[in-house]
N, C-alpha and C positions, 0 to 999 in steps of 0.2 A: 187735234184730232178728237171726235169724241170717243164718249166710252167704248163705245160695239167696237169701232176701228182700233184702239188699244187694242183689248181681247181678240182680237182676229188677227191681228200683225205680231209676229213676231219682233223685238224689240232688240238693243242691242245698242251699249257705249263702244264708239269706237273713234280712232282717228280718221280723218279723210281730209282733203283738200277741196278745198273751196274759189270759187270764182263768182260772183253774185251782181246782180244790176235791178233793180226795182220796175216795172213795167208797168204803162198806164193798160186799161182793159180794152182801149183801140191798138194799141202796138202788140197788145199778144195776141188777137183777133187778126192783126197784121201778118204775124208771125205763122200763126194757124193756114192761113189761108196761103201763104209761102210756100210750107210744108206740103201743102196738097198739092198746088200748082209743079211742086217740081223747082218752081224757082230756088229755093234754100235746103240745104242739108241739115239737119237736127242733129247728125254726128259730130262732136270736137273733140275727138281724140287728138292730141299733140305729139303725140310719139306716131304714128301710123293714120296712114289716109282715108278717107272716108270709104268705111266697108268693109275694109283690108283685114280687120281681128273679125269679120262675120262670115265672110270668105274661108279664112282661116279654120274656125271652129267646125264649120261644114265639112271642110274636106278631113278635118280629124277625126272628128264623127263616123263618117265614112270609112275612112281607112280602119278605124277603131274595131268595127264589124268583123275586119278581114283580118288584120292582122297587129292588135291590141302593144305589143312589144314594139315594133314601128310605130307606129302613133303615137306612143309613150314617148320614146327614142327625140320624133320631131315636135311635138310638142315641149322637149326639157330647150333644144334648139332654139325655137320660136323663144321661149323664158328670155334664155341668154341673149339673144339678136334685143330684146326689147328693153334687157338693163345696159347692152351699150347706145343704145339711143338714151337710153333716158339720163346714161352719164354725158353723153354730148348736149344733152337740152335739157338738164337740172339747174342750171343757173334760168334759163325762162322761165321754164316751170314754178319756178321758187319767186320770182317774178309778179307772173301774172294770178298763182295759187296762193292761198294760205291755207296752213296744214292747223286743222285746230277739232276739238272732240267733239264729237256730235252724237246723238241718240239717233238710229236708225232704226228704219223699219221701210216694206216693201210699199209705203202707203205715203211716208212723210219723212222730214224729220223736223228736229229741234236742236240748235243753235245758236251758239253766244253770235250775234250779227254783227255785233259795235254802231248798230244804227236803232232809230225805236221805229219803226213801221206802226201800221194800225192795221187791227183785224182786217180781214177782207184784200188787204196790197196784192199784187200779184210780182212775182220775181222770176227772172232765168235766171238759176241756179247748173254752175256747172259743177260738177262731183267728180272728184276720183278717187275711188277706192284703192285704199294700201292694205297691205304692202305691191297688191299685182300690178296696179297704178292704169285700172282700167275707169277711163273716162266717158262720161255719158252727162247730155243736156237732161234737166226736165222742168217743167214750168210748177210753180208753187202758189199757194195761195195761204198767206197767214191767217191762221185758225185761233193763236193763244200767244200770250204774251207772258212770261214766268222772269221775273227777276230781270235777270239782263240777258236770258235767252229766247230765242222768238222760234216758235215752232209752226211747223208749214204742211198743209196736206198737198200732195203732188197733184194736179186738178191735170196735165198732159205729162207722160212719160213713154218713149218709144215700148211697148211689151219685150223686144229684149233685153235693153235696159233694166226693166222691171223684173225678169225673170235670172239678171245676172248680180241686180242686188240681191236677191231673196236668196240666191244661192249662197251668196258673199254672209251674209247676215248668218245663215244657218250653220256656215263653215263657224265665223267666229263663235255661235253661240254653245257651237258642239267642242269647241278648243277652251272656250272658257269653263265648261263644266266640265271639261278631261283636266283641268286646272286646280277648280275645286275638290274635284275629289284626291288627289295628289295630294294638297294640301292637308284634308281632311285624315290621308290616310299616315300623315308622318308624324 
């Protein structure tokens, strides 16, 4: 990432799971043009169908307006229904994911890969954020190469996606300084 995108993005070590595949720039051009045509879905959530947590979020929203205690109430519900999925399809998951640290931000990340790419590679990168174990595609393009971590600017990500990491990112970065100061203050 360069420097302006550092300083603009909020930043943030955290765990996530990973699912990753190297793309030539005809196959994400492929892929792009998928996505418009309607032919392919950009959604992979494995716990829930394509749509279904966006679907979801809207009508919580909604009811939110009206009457915040319900909403609250079905939304702890939703929680629960989606840790027994994810205890039925934790062995796939664990499977097809590797759970490993990453440096996030609403723009890129950066990543032990266990492969060496070269600046410019393009990747589908599948992400799921923990602990809420929401999943979302988005396409990357390596930017820097640091040791044996390869760092990526996200060049396609769906805007909800984008606006449910930045929430996720801000969640953790406000839990890690309600951390610090705890620390601080004993």
């Amino acid at each position: 990432m360069s420097e302006k995108e550092a300083r603009t993005h909020v930043r943030i070590d955290d765990r996530i799971l990973l699912r990753f595949r190297r793309l030539t720039p005809e196959e994400f051009q492929e892929k792009m043009l998928r996505y418009r045509t309607g032919e392919e879905s950009p959604w992979i959530d494995p716990l829930r169908p394509p749509g279904e947590a966006r679907k979801l979020d809207y009508h919580l929203k909604k009811l939110r307006e009206k009457n915040r205690d319900l909403a609250e109430v079905l939304e702890i519900l939703a929680l629960r229904m989606d840790r027994l999925l994810l205890d039925m399809k934790a062995e796939e998951i664990r499977r097809e994911f590797r759970e490993i640290s990453a440096n996030l931000s609403g723009a890129g990340l950066r990543v032990p890969l266990g492969e060496r790419p070269q600046v410019g590679d393009l990747y589908e990168l599948d992400i799921g954020l923990l602990p809420e174990y929401y999943f979302f595609r988005a396409y990357g393009e390596v930017v820097r190469l640091e040791d044996s971590e390869v760092a990526f600017r996200f060049v396609w990500i769906t805007e909800d996606d984008q606006d449910r990491l930045v929430q996720h990112v801000f969640r953790k970065q406000i839990l890690q300084i309600q951390i610090s100061r705890r620390a601080v203050e004993k």
